[in-house]
C-alpha positions in Angstrom: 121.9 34.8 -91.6 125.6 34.2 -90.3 128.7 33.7 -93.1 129.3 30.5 -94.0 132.6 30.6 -91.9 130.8 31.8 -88.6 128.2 29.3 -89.3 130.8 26.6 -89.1 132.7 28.1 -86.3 129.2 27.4 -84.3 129.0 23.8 -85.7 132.1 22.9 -84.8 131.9 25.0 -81.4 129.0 22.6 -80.4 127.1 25.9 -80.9 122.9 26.0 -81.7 122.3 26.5 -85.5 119.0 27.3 -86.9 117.8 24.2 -88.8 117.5 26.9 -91.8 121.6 27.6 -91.5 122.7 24.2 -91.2 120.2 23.3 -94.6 121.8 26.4 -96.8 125.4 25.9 -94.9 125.3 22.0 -96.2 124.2 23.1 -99.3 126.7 26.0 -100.3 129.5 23.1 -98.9 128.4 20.6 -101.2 128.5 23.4 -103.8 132.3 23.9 -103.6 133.1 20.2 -103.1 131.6 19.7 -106.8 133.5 22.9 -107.9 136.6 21.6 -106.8 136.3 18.1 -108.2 135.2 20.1 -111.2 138.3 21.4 -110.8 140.6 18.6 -110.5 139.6 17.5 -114.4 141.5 20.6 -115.8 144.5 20.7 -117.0 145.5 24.0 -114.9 149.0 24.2 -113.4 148.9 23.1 -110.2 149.8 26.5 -108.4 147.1 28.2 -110.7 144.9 25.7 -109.6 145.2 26.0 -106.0 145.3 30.0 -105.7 142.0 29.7 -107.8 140.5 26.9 -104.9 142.3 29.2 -102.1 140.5 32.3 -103.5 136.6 30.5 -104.3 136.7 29.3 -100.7 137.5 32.5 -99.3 134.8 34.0 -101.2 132.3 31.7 -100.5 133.4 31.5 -96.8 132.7 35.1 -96.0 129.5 35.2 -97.7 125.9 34.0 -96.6 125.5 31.0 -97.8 122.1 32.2 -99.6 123.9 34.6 -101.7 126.4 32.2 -102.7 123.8 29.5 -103.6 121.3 31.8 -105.5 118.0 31.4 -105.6 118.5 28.6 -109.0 120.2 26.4 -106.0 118.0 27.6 -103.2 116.4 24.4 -101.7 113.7 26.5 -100.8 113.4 26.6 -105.1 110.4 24.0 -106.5 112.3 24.5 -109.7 115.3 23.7 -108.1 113.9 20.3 -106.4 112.2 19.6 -109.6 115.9 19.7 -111.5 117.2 17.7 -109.1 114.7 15.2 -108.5 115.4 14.6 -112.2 119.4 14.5 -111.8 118.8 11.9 -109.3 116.6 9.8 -111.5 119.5 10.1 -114.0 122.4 8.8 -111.5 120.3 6.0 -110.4 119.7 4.7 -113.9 123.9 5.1 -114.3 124.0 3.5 -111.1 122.1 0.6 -112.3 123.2 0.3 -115.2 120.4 1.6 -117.5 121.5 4.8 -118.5 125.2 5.4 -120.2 126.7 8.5 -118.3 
């Protein structure tokens, strides 16, 4: 499988993608995103916060997006849809107002 970068170079080049490199590219995307936001709850100085971003997202970029996602995050994981089949169930109920977050 390509790096995440050259996966998104294709995207964005109006390039073909396997169906399997757009699923694990999404997925190792959506990763960082909740890193980051992870992130921004921390009390870190801001330029110790940003080298840290800068450096994950060159990390992850240059990696196949398998590797960075493991196989506890692979899609491909029953254990992992089971876990967040549940997660989902949980946010609803938040959602709806029947569970407290």
């Amino acid at each position: 499988m390509r790096t995440l970068t050259k996966i998104l170079d294709a995207a964005n080049g109006n390039k073909p993608l396997t169906v399997e490199e757009g699923r694990y590219a999404l997925c190792a995307m959506s990763g960082l995103c909740v890193l980051d936001g992870l992130d921004m709850d921390q009390d870190d100085v801001d330029r110790h916060l940003a080298l840290r971003r800068t450096e994950r997202w060159q990390r992850v970029l240059s990696m196949d997006p398998r590797k960075h996602l493991g196989w506890e995050n692979d899609p491909a994981n029953p254990k992992f849809q089971t876990r967040r089949a549940h997660m989902r169930k949980i946010v609803e109920g938040i959602k709806n107002g029947k569970t407290k977050p």
